[in-house]
C-alpha positions, 0 to 999 in steps of 0.5 A: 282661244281655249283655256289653257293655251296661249297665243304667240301673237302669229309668230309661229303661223298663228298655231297654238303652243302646245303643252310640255307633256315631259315632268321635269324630276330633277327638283324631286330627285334631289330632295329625295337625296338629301333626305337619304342622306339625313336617314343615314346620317341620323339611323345610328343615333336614334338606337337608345338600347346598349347590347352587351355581349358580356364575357364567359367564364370558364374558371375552375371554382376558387378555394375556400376560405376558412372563415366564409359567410354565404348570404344569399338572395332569392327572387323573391328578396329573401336572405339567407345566411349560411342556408338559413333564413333570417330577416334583414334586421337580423343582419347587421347584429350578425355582421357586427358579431363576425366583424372581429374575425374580417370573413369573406362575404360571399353574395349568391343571388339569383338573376332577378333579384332587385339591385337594391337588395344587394346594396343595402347588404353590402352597405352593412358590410362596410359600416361593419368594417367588412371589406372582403366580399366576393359574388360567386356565379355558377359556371356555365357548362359548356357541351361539345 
């Protein structure tokens, strides 16, 4: 008897039996389902990013109001009041000089500056007592 084959004991005329040379895909198929299904399944939630389409505006420009502040924030971080530089210890003494009067604030600040620095500004409105703060955006235009 070689390696690899059996003998029946004579019943099939003392031949040998031969292999089954047909691989049997049925097992692999199914594990190769379930794993599809768990990829789909699992796809949607392994995306952490939020993408934001955010809104348009295309709103005329508001009018002014008689007693407005400007301050505005440049790249960089720097403060301007009213097109003018000045430092950020300044600012609270200034706030406190207009707060009688209750202005409009109106925050211009470039796209890359820090949310901090905002922060920090509208925190000493409000510790002046100022509530009235507007950001102001430029309009985009739209071409044809």
């Amino acid at each position: 008897m070689s390696f690899g084959q059996f003998n029946d004991g004579g019943k099939h005329g003392g031949r040998p039996l031969s292999a089954m040379a047909d691989i049997n895909v049925t097992p692999m198929v199914d594990v190769m389902l379930v794993l599809l299904v768990i990829f789909i399944l699992a796809a949607p939630l392994l995306t952490s990013a939020i993408r934001l389409d955010l809104p348009q505006t295309r709103a005329g420009a508001t009018a002014q109001p008689a007693a407005s502040i400007q301050l505005a924030f440049d790249a960089a971080g720097s403060l301007y009041w009213n097109q003018q530089r000045i430092a950020f210890s300044e600012l609270e003494s200034r706030l406190a000089a207009v707060a009688s009067q209750q202005p409009e604030l109106q925050l211009r600040a470039d796209k890359s500056t820090r949310y901090e620095i905002i922060a920090r500004v509208m925190a000493a409105a409000q510790a002046q007592g100022l509530g009235k703060i507007a950001f102001v955006t430029e309009n985009r235009v739209v071409k044809p």
